[in-house]
N, C-alpha and C positions, 0 to 999 in steps of 0.2 A: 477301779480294780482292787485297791486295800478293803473297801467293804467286802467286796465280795469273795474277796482271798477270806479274807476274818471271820466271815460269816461262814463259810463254809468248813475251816476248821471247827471253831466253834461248835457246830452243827454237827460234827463229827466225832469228836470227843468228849461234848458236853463241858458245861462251867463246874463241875465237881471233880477235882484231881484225885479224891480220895480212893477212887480204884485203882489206881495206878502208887502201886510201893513207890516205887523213884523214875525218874525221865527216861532209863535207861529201860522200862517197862511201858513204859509207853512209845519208845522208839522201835522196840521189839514188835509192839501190838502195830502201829501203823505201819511195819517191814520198810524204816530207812535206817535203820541201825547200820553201820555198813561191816558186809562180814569179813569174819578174819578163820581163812584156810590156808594154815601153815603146814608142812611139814617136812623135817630135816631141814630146815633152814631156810627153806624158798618159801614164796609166796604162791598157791597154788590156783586164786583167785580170789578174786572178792565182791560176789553179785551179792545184793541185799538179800533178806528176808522175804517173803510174800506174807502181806497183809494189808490191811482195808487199802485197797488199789483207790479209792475219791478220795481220801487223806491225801494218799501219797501224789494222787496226781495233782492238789491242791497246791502242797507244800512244794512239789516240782515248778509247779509258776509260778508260785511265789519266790521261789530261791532264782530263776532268772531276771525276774525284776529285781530282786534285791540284788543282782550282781549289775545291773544296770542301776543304782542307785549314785550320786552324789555323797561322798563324804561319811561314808557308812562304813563300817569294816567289816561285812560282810562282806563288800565289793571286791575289798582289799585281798581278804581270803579265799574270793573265788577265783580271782585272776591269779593271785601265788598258788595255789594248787593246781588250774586248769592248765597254765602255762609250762607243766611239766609236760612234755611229750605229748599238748595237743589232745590233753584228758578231760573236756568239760565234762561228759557223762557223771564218772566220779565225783568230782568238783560239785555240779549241781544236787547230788545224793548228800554230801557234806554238808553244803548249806540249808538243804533240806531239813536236813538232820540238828543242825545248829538253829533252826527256825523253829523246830518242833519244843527244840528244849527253852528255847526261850519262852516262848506261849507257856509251858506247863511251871516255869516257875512264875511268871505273872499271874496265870489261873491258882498257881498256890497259894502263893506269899499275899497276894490282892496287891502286893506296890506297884504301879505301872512303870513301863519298862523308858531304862534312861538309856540313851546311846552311850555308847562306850567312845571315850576320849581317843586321838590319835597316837597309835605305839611307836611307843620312843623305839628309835633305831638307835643300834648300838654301833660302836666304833666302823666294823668292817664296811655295817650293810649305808654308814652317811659317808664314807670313803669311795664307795661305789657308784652312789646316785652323782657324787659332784664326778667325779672322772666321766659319766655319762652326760652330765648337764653340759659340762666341757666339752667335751667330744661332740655335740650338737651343736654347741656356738661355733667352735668351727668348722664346722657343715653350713653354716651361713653364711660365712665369712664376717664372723665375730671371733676374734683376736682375745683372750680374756688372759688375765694376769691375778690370782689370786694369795691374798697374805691372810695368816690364820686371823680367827676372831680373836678379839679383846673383851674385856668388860664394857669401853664406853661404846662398842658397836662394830659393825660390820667393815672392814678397812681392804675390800677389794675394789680392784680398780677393772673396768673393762674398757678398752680400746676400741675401734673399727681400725679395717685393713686401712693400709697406706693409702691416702689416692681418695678415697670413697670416700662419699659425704654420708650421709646416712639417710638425708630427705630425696636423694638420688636411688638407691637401691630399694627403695618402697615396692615393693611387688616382684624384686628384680631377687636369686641369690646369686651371690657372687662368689668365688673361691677364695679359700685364707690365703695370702700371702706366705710364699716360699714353700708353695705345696704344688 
């Protein structure tokens, strides 16, 4: 399926970026640019452009596989956007759109394209994931006790419930104690 995504861009846009002034012209040409109808303050919609409809429906399957990808941050960005009220349409136009641009700066530059590292989460958003990862343990009935990191390493300790053995609840969940 990536040859045939690839080639099909490809095929559509040609290996020569030089008609296209910048991405933002070429996002226009294949209508995934995504539109902005403002006015007094609200947002009045925002349906794409129309244009080459076999781009667009390319880059449309390509942007759901890549939201089914593995370790990508593509993935990353379609789930933080689609997950707002249930908006994949949008979401999938976004990645779309973020797919298109990457292709035309590879087609530009000729450097082929390197995945982008995992983004650092800042204070709030590593505050949240552990109050979640916690709140799952005990949904197991895993009991955890957490003390801040250090330099020489990781210095949390996790329990089981009273009572439970751990080669005992194997397939079993049990409730946290005192809940």
């Amino acid at each position: 399926m990536k040859e045939t995504g690839a080639a099909d861009v490809l095929a559509e846009i040609g290996p020569d970026m030089n008609q296209f002034a910048t991405e933002k012209d070429l996002s226009s040409w294949a209508g995934v640019c995504p539109g902005n109808n403002r006015s007094a303050g609200k947002n009045k919609g925002n349906k794409t452009t129309k244009g080459n409809r076999w781009l667009r429906s390319a880059l449309t399957e390509c942007a759901w596989g890549a939201s089914k990808k593995k370790n990508c941050f593509l993935k990353e960005k379609f789930w933080r956007l689609a997950t707002k009220k249930q908006r994949k349409p949008p979401a999938t136009m976004a990645i779309a759109h973020t797919l298109l641009c990457l292709c035309y700066m590879v087609l530009k530059t000729g450097r082929p394209y390197e995945e982008r590292g995992r983004p650092i989460l800042d204070e709030k958003q590593r505050n949240r994931l552990v109050c979640h990862h916690v709140r799952r343990l005990g949904k197991l009935g895993v009991r955890v006790r957490s003390v801040p990191v250090t330099d020489q390493g990781v210095k949390s300790t996790a329990t089981t419930t009273k009572g439970v053995n751990a080669k005992k609840t194997r397939g079993k969940a049990s409730s946290p104690s005192g809940r």
